[in-house]
C-alpha positions in Angstrom: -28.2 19.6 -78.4 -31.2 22.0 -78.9 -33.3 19.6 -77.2 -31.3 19.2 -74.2 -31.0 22.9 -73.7 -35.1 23.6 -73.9 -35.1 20.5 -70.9 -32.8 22.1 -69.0 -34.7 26.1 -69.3 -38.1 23.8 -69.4 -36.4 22.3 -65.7 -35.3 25.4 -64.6 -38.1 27.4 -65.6 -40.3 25.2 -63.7 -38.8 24.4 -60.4 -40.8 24.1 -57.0 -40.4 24.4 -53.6 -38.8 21.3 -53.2 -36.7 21.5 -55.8 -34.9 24.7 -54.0 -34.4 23.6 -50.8 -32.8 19.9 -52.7 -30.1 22.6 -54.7 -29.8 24.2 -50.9 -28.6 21.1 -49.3 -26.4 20.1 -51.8 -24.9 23.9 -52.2 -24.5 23.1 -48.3 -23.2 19.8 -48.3 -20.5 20.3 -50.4 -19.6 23.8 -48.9 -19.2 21.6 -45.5 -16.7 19.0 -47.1 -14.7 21.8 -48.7 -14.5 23.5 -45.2 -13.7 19.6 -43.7 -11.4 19.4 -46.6 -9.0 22.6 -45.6 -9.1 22.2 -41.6 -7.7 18.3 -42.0 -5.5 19.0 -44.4 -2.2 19.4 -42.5 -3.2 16.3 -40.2 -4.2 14.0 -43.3 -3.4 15.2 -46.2 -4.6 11.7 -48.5 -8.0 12.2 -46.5 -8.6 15.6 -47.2 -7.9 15.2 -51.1 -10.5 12.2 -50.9 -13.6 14.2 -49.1 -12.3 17.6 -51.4 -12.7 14.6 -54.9 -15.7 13.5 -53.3 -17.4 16.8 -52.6 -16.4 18.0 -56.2 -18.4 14.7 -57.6 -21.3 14.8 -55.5 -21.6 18.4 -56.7 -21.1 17.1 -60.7 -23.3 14.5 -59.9 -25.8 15.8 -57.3 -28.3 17.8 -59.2 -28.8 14.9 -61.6 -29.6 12.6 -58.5 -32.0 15.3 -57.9 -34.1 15.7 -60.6 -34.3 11.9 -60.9 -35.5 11.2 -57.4 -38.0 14.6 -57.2 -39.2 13.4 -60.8 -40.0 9.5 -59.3 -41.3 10.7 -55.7 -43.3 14.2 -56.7 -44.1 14.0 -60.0 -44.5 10.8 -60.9 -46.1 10.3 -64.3 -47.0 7.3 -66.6 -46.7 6.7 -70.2 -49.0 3.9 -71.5 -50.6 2.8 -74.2 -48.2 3.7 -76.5 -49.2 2.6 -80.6 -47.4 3.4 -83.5 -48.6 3.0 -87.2 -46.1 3.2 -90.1 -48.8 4.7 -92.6 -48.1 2.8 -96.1 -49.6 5.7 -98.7 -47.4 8.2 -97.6 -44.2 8.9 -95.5 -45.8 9.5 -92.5 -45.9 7.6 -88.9 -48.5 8.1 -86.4 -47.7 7.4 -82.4 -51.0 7.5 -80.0 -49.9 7.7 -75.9 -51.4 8.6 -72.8 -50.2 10.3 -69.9 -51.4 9.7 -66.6 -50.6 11.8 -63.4 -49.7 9.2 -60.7 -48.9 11.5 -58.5 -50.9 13.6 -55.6 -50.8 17.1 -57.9 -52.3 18.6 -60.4 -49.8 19.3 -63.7 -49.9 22.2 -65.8 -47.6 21.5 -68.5 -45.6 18.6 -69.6 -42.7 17.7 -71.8 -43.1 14.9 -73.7 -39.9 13.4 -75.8 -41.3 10.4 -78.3 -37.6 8.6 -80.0 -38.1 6.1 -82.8 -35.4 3.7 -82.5 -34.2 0.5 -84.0 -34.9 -2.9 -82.5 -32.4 -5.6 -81.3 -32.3 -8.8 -79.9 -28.7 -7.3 -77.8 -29.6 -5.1 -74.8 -26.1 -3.6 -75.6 -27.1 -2.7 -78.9 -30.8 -1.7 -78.0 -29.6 0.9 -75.5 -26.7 1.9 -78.0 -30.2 2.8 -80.1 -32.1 4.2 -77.7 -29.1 6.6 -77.1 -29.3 7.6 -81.4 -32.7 7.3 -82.3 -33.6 7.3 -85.8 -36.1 10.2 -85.0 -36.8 12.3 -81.9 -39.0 15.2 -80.6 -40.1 16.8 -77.5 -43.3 18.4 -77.1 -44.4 21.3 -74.6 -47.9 20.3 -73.7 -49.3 23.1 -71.8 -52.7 21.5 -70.8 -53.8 21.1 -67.6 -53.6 17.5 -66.2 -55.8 17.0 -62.4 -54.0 13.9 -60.1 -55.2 10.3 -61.0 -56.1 11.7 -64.6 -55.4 11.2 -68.1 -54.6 13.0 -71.3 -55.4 11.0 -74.4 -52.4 12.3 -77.3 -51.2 11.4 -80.5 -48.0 12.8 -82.6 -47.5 12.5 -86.7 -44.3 12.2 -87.7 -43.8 13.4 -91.4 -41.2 12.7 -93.9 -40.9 9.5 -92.1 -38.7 7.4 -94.6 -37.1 4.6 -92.6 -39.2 1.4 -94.0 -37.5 -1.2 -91.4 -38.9 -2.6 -88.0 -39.2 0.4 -85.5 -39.3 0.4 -81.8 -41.3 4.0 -80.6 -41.1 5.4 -77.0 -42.4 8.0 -75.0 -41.0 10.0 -71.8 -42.6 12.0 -70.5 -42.1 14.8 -67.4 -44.8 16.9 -66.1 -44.7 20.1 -63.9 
């Protein structure tokens, strides 16, 4: 839960020009339906409850839409390379990654969130673990990343004490 609230202040915290006038249109959008909404409704009454449900769930919905397509279109960022070593002397696990900036920017920070999960042959089952990962950080990186470059990083898990068959990956979302 702590984890989800830095990614929402990390979000908020570093929000662009484009990511305004996104919140703006929605704001607008559903401001229009709800006006829609309350002139039809003495004409159509099942109508005007269907745009007012719909305006309510594209609001609810909306800024998650958002921050998905602005991530994939503006600030698009890959993470590759990803190699995990369970050290066998000590409880310890070491992941190396790299991120690359695929897109036409230059980053200044990123958030990187590495989950060690457990494998399984079921998709089902896989994105049940994916959801409840044996381990899990985020990271603030706050180096400076130019467009079409790389940053070279690596992350040591300690008190690592799960001796099965991991599965180790890395997100990451770069402002």
């Amino acid at each position: 839960m702590i984890e989800l609230k830095f990614s929402i202040l990390n979000y908020i915290h570093n929000l662009s020009l484009y990511d305004y006038l996104a919140f703006v249109w929605l704001f607008l959008t559903f401001l229009v339906l709800v006006i829609l909404a309350i002139i039809i409704m003495k004409k159509a009454t099942k109508t005007s409850m269907f745009i007012l449900l719909l305006s309510l769930f594209l609001l609810l919905i909306g800024p998650f839409i958002i921050k998905n397509y602005l991530n994939k279109t503006l600030r698009t960022v890959d993470t590759s390379d990803v190699k995990f070593q369970k050290l066998h002397f000590s409880n310890t696990l070491i992941v190396d990654y790299k991120i690359k900036d695929l897109s036409k920017q230059d980053f200044k920070e990123c958030e990187v969130q590495i989950k060690v999960y457990k494998p399984s042959p079921s998709k089902i089952k896989l994105f049940v673990n994916r959801l409840k990962p044996i381990e899990q950080r985020t990271i603030l990186l706050k180096e400076h990343i130019k467009a079409g470059d790389f940053i070279q990083k690596r992350s040591v898990f300690d008190n690592f004490v799960y001796n099965k068959d991991i599965n180790v990956s890395v997100q990451a979302q770069c402002y």
